[in-house]
N, C-alpha and C positions, 0 to 999 in steps of 0.2 A: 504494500500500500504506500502511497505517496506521501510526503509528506503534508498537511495540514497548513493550508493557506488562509489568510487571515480574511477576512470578509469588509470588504470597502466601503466606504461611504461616499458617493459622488453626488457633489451641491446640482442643485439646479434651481431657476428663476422662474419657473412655469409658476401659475397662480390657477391656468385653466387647461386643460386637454380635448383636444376635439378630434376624436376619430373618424375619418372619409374613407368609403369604399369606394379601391382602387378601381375595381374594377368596374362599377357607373361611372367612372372618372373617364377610365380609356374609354371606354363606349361612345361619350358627348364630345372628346377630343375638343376640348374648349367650353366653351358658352356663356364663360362668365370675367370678368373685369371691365376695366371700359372699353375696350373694343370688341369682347366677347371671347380671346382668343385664348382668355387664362382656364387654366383646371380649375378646379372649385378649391381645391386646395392652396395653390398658389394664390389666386387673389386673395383667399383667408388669409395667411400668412402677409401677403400687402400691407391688408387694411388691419391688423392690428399691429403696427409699427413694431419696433425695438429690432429692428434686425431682422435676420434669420430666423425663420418661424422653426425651424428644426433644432438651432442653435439653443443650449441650455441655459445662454441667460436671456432669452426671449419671455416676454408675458404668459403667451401664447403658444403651446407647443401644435400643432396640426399634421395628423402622424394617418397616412395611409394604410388603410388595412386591406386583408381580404375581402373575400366578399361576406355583405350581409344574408346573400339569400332573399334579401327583399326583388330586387331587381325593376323599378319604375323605369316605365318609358321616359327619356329625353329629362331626367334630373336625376338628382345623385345623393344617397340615401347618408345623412351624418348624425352623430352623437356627441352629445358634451358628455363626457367621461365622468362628473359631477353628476348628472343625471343620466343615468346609462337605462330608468325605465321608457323614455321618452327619444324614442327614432326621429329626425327628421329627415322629410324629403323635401328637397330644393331643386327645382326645374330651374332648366336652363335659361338662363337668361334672368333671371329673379338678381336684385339688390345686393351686394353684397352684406349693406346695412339690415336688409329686410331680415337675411338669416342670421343677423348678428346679432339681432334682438330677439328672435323667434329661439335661438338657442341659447338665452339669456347668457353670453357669453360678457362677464364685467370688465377684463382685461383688455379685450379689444374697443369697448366702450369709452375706457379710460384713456386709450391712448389715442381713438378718434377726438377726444376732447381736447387732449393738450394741443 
């Protein structure tokens, strides 16, 4: 047996989580930002500022997953990780604001204000 390695603790700045399934993502090949051309994930990451939405000292982490299984036509099925009983579905082409509220997400709230 191996030696016993010590178990780490890595900081991170997230305050919110929002899970996108990837794959309503590739499906829409865009539909959302101001020209339309962004993933649903990418314009999330935009619009709550601080950087890099992946990046660990971002507000906002926006983390791609598999699929849900749900599978809507022409929008793309996300979850606040805070509330993980409540699905949303966001068609294409919808607000980025509209879902920002809709997934009471306060980080990105916050950072639209500043």
């Amino acid at each position: 047996m191996s030696k016993d390695r010590p178990i780490k603790r890595v900081r991170a700045d997230w305050n919110e989580v929002v899970l996108v399934c990837r794959k309503c993502s590739r499906k829409l090949d865009g539909g959302f930002g101001k020209d339309g051309e962004q993933s649903f994930a990418k314009a999330l990451r935009k619009a709550s500022g601080g950087g890099k939405g992946k990046d660990r000292k971002a507000p906002l982490a926006v983390i791609e997953v598999d699929c849900f299984d749900v599978c809507p036509k022409d929008a793309v099925v996300v979850v606040n990780a805070s509330k993980p009983r409540e699905w949303v579905v966001v068609p294409r082409g919808a607000s980025i604001q509209a879902a920002v509220a809709r997934l009471g997400l306060a980080a990105a709230n916050d950072a639209e204000a500043a």
